[in-house]
C-alpha positions as CSV (number, residue, x, y, z in Angstrom):
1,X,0.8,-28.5,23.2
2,X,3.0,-27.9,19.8
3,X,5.5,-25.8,19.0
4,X,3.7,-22.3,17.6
5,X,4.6,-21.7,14.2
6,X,7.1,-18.6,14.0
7,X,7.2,-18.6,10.1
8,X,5.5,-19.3,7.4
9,X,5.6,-20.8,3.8
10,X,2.2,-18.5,3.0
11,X,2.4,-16.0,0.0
12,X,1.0,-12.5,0.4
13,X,-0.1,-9.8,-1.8
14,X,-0.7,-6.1,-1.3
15,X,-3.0,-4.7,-3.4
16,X,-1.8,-0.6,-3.5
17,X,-5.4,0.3,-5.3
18,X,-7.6,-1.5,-3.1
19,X,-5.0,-1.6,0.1
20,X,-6.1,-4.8,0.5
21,X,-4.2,-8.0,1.3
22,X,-4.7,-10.9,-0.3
23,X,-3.5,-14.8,0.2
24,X,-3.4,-16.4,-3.3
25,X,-3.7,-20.4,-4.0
26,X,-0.2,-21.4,-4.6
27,X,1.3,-25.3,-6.7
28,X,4.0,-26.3,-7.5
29,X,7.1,-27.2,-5.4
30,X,6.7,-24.6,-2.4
31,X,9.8,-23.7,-0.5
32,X,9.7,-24.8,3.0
33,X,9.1,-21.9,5.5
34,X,12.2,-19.8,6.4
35,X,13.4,-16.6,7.5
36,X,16.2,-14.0,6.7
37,X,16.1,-14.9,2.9
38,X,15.6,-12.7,0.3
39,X,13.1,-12.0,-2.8
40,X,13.4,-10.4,-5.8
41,X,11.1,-10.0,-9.3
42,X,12.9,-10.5,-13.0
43,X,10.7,-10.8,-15.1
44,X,6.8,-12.0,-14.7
45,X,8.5,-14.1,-11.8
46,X,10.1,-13.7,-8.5
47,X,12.7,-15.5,-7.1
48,X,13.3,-16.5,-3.5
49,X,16.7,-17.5,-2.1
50,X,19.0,-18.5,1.0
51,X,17.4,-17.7,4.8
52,X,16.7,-20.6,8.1
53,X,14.8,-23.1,7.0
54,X,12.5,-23.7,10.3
55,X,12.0,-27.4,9.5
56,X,15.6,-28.8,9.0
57,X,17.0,-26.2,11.0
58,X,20.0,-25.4,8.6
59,X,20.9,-22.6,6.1
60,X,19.9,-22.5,2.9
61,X,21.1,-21.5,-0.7
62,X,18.7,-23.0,-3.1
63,X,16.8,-20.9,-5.3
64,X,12.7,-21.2,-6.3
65,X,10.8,-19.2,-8.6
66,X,7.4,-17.9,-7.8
67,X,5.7,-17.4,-11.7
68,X,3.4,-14.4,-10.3
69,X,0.7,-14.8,-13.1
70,X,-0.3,-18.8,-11.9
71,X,1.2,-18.3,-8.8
72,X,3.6,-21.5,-9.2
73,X,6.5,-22.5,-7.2
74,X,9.3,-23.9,-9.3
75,X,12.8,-25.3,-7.8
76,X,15.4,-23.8,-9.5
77,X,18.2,-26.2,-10.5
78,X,21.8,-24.0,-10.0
79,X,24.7,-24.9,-11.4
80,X,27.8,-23.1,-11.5
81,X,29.6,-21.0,-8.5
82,X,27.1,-21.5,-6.0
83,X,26.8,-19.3,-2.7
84,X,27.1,-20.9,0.6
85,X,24.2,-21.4,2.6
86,X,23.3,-17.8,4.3
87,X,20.5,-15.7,5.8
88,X,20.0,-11.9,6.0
89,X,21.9,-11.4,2.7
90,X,20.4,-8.8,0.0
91,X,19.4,-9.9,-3.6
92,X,18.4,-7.7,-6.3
93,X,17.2,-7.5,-9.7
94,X,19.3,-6.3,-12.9
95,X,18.3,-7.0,-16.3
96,X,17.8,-11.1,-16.5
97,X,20.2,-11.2,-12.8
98,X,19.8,-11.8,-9.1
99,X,22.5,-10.1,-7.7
100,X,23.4,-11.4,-4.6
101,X,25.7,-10.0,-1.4
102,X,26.8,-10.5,2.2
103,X,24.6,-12.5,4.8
104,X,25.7,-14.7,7.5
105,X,26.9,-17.6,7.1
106,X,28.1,-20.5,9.4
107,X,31.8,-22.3,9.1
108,X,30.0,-25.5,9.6
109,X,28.3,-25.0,6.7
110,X,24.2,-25.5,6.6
111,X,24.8,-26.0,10.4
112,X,24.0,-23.0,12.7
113,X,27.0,-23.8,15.0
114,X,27.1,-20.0,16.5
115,X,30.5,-20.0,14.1
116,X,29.4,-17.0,12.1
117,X,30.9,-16.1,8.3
118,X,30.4,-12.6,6.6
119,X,30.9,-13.1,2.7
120,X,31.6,-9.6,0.9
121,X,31.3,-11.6,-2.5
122,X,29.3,-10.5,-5.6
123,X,27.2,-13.1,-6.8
124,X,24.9,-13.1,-10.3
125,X,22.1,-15.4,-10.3
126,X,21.5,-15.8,-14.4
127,X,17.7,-16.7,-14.1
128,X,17.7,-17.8,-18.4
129,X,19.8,-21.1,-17.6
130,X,19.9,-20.9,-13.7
131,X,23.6,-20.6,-13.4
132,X,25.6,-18.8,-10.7
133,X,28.5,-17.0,-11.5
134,X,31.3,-14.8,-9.5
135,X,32.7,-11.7,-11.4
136,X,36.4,-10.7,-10.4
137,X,35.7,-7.3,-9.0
138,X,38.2,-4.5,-8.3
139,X,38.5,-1.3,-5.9
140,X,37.9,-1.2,-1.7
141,X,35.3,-3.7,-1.1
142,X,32.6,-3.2,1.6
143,X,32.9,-5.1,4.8
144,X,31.1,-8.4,4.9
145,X,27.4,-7.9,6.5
146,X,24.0,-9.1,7.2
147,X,20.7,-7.0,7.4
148,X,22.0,-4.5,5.7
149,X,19.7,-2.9,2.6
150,X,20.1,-2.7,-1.2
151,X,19.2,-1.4,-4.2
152,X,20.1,-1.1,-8.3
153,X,19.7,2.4,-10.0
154,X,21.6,2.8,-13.4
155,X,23.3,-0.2,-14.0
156,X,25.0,0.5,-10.1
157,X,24.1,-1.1,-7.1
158,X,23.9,0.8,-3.9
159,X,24.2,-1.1,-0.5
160,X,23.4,0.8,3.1
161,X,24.1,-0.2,6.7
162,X,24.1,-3.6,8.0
163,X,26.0,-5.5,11.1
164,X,28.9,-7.6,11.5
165,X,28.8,-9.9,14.6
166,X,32.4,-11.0,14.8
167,X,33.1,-8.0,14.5
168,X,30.5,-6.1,16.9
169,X,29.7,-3.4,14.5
170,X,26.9,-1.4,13.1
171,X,28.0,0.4,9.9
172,X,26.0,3.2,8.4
173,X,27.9,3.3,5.3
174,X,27.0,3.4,1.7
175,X,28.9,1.7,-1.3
176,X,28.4,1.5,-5.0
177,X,29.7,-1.3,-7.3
178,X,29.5,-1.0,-11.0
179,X,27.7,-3.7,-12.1
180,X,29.2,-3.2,-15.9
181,X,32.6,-2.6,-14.7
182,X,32.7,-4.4,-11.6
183,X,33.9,-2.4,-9.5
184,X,33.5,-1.4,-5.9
185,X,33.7,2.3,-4.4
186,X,32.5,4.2,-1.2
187,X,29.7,6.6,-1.7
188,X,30.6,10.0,0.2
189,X,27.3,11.8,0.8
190,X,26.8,14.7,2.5
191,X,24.0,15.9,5.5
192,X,23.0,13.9,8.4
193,X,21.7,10.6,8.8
194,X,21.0,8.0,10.9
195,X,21.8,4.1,10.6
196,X,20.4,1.1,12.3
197,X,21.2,-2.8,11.9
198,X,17.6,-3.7,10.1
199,X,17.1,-1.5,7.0
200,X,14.8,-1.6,3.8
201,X,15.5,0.2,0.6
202,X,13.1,1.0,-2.0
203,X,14.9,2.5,-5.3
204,X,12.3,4.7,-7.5
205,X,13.4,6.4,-10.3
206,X,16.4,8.5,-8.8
207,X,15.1,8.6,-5.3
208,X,16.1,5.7,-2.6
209,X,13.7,5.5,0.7
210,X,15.4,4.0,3.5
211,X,13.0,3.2,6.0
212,X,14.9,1.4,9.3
213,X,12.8,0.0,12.4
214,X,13.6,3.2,14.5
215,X,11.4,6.1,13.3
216,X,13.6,7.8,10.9
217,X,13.4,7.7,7.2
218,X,16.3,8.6,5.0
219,X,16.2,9.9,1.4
220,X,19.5,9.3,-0.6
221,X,19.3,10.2,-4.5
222,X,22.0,8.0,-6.2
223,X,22.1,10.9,-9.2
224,X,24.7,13.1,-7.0
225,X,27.1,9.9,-7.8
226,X,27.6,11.3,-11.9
């Protein structure tokens, strides 16, 4: 008896008209199946990067596009200040960018050696030549997480929650960093809320849902920051 498969390399799409889903035919260079990376759209394309890699076992930090009109894998050959391998980070979209921050990380590199690293690094994934870069970025930077969520509203990206193992905690805070001005800053909101370790955000026009695995769903409206 094999080994039952606990990820997958499939591509899925939700159709919110028909609420149907739908597997399409994929070519190209496919990614081999992972968890814990991350997605996001520039573009006509979407770009997948970092998570486990099932098969080899190890980290990853390459980058593939996904061109969602033929539905064609593409490696992406980065140059430039590359992340280390990670899982569980958050990457989002602004203007041409991926924008990519915190995950876990291992100190023996692609090796999951139970030696865990929490990056609190900025990364910008320029998808028009495929080169990383690192901006130098000022003000009280947020812990370095995994599984926490993220989102971009107005040139500012918003990041919410998350969990840092060597340092046993849960954090149900919010920060903003400038994306223009690259800077960092806590985000004071007022109410109650809840946190948990697995979040998802959802940024729509000024309104962020924040939808965690415990039944409680959080609205946060980034507008309050002006």
């Amino acid at each position: 008896m094999g080994i039952p498969q606990l990820v997958s390399e499939h591509v899925y799409t939700f159709d919110v008209v028909s609420r149907c889903w739908h597997r399409p035919k994929v070519t190209g260079t496919l990614p081999l199946a992972r968890d814990g990376h991350s997605c996001c759209v520039v573009g006509n394309c979407m770009y997948l990067f970092g998570g486990f890699e099932e098969e080899s076992m190890e980290f990853s930090n390459t980058v593939y596009s996904l061109n969602l009109t033929t539905f064609r894998w593409s490696f992406c050959l980065a140059s430039g200040e590359e992340p280390i391998w990670r899982d569980f980070h958050s990457a989002t979209a602004w203007r041409d960018y991926m924008i990519v921050f915190g995950g876990r990380s291992d100190e023996a590199g692609p090796i999951h050696s139970a030696q865990e690293l929490y990056d609190d690094t900025i990364y910008m994934f320029d998808t028009r030549n495929n080169r990383w870069s690192v901006p130098k970025v000022t003000g009280p930077l947020p812990v370095g997480r995994r599984s926490h969520c993220a989102f971009e509203h107005k040139d500012r990206l918003y990041i919410f929650g998350g969990f840092n193992s060597n340092l046993g905690t849960h954090y149900n805070d919010i920060y903003m960093y400038n994306i223009k001005k690259k800077r960092w800053s806590p985000f004071k909101v007022g109410g109650g809320y809840h946190a948990f370790v697995e979040d998802l955000a959802v940024a729509k026009t000024v309104t962020a849902f924040i939808y965690s695995e415990a039944p409680v769903l959080t609205l946060l409206s980034p507008t309050c920051s002006h």
